[in-house]
N, C-alpha and C positions, 0 to 999 in steps of 0.2 A: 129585675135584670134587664139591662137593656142590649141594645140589638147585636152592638161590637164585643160586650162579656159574651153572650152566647157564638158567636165566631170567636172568637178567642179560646174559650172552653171546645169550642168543636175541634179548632186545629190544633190544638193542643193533644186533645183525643183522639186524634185521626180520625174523627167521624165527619164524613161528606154529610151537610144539611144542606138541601137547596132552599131556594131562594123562596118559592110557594109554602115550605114546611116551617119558614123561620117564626113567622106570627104567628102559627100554632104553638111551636114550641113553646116563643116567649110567655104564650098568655099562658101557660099549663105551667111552667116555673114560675111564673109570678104569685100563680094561687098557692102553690108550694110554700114560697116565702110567705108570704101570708097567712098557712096555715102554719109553720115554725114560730112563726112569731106570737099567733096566739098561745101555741104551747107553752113559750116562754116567758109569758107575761105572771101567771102565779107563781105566789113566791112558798118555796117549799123546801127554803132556808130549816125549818121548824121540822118535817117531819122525819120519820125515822126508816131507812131501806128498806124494801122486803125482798123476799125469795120467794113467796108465794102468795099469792090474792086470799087464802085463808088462814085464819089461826090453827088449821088443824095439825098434828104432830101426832109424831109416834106414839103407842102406847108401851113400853117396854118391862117386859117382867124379868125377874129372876131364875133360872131353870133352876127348878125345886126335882131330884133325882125321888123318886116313889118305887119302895117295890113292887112288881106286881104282884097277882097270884099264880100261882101252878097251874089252873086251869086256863089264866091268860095266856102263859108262856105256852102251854101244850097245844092250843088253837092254832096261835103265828106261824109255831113252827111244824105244826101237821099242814099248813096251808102252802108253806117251802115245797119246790117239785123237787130239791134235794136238803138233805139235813147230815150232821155229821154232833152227836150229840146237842147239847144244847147250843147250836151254831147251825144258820143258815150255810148250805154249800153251794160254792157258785163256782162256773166256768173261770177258770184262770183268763185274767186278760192282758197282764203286762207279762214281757216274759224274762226271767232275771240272767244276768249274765253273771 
């Protein structure tokens, strides 16, 4: 970038750069460009997108429905602070119109 791009970019953006700050700036966009361009130099025409740095994925099962036992069910539901036969009881919380 040279000195009239970076004034042009500034007033363009409304950003006051004085005059002491211009050679800084330039030289910290030049290394910018510079490092864009090494980015773009391999070619990776060839490979294929990811979404994430590893092969890992889900593992997904089937819910297989099992019945329990009587003494399963009798535990859960002695451990309910309310029960209403074989159904946990809970505090209503929408209220129906």
């Amino acid at each position: 970038m040279i000195k009239e791009e970076l004034e042009t970019t500034a007033f363009q953006a409304r950003i006051e750069v004085k005059e002491d700050e211009k050679e800084k700036y330039l030289k910290e966009l030049n290394a910018m460009s510079e490092y864009v361009e090494i980015l773009q130099k391999p070619d990776v025409s060839g490979l294929q997108p990811t979404t994430h740095v590893t092969e890992l994925r889900n593992v997904w099962r089937e819910d297989i429905v099992r019945p329990s036992s009587k003494e399963t069910i009798e535990t859960m539901l002695n451990a309910a602070s309310e029960r209403e036969g074989s159904f946990y009881k809970i505090q209503k919380v929408i209220e129906a119109e």
